[in-house]
C-alpha positions in Angstrom: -65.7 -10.4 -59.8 -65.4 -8.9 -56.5 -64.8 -5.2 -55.6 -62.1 -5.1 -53.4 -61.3 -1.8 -51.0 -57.7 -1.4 -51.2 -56.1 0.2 -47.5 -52.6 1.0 -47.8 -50.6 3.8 -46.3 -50.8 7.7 -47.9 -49.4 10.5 -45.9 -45.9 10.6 -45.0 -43.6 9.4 -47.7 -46.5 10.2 -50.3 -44.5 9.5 -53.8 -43.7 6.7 -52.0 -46.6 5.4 -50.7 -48.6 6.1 -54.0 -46.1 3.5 -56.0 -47.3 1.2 -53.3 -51.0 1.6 -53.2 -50.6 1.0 -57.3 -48.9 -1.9 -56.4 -51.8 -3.1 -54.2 -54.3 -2.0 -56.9 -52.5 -4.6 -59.2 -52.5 -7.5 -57.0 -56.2 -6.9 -56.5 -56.3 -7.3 -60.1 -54.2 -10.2 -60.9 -56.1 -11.8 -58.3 -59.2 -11.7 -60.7 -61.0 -8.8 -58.9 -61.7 -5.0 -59.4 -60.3 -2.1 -56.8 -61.5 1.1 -55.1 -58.6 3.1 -53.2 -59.8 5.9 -52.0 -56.7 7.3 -51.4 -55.3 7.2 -55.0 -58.5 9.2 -56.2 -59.3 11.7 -53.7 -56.4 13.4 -53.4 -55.8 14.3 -56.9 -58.7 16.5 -56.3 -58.3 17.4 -52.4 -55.3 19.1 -50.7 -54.6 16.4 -48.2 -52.7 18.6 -45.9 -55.8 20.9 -45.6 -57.7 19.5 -42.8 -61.3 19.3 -43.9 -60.6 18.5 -47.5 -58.5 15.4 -45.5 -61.5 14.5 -43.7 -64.1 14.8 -47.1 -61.9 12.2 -48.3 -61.9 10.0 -45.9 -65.5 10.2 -45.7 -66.1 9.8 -49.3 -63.9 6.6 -48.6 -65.9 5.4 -46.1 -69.6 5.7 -47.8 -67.9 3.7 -50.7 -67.1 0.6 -48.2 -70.7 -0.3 -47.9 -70.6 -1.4 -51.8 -67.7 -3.0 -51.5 -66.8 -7.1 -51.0 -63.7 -7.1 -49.0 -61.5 -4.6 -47.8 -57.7 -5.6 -48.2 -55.2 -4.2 -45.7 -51.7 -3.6 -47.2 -48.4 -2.8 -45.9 -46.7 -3.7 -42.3 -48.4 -0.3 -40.5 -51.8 0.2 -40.3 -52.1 4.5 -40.8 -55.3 6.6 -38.9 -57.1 6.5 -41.9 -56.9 2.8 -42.3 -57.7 2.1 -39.0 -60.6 4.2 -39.5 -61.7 1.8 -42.8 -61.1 -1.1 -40.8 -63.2 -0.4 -37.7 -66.1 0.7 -40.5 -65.5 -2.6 -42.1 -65.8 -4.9 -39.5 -69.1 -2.4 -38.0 -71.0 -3.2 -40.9 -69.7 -6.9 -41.2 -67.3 -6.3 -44.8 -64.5 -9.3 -44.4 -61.1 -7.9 -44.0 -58.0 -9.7 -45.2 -54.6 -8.6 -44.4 -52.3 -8.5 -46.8 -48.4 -8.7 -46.4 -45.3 -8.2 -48.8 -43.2 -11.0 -49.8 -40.0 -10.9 -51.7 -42.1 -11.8 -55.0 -45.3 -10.0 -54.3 -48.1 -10.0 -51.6 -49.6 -13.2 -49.9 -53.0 -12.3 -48.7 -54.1 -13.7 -45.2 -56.8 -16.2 -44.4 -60.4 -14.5 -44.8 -62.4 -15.5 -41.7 -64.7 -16.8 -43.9 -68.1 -14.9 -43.9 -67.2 -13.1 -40.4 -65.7 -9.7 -40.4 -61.8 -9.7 -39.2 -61.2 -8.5 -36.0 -60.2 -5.2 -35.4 -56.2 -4.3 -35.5 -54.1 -5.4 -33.3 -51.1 -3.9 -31.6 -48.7 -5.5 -33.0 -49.5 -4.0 -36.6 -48.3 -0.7 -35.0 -50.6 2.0 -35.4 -49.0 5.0 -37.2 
């Protein structure tokens, strides 16, 4: 079983966003593997909006990637803080998948087999 890093959109529309990311976490599952998502942990102890408690989350995030698989990359915007995840993952060489929304679920991307995916593009519309 793999452990899977789950990046998916938080601030903004978060009630919103959370339903998503717990959607994510169970596709992770159903695909037969376990999830870390940073962003569904961390701030039900830090006050996202406060700027330094924002940034201890995001870099308790980040010293969790190094034990994980694969990161996953959810949703059709990649936010600061997911960019942020991906750059990491490809720096240490973590395989990235992208994973989009279909009318009946998610359909996850080709992995580039053991090669890290390359960084976002433009077209995935930075937020």
């Amino acid at each position: 079983m793999k452990l899977i890093y789950v990046a998916s959109p938080y601030a903004g529309d978060i009630e919103q966003n959370t339903a998503f990311a717990r959607k994510a976490c169970r596709h992770v599952m159903n695909e037969g593997h376990a999830f870390f998502a940073p962003h569904l942990l961390y701030p039900q102890l830090l006050d996202d909006s406060n700027p330094q408690e924002r940034q201890a989350g995001l870099d308790m995030g980040l010293a969790m990637l190094p034990r994980c698989d694969e990161l996953w990359c959810y949703g059709d915007r990649i936010s600061y803080g997911m960019h942020l995840e991906i750059e990491e993952a490809v720096r240490i060489g973590i395989p990235v998948r992208r994973v989009m929304e279909q009318e009946n679920g998610f359909a996850i991307g080709r992995a580039k087999g053991t090669k890290p995916a390359e960084a976002p593009q433009q077209a995935m519309r930075m937020a």
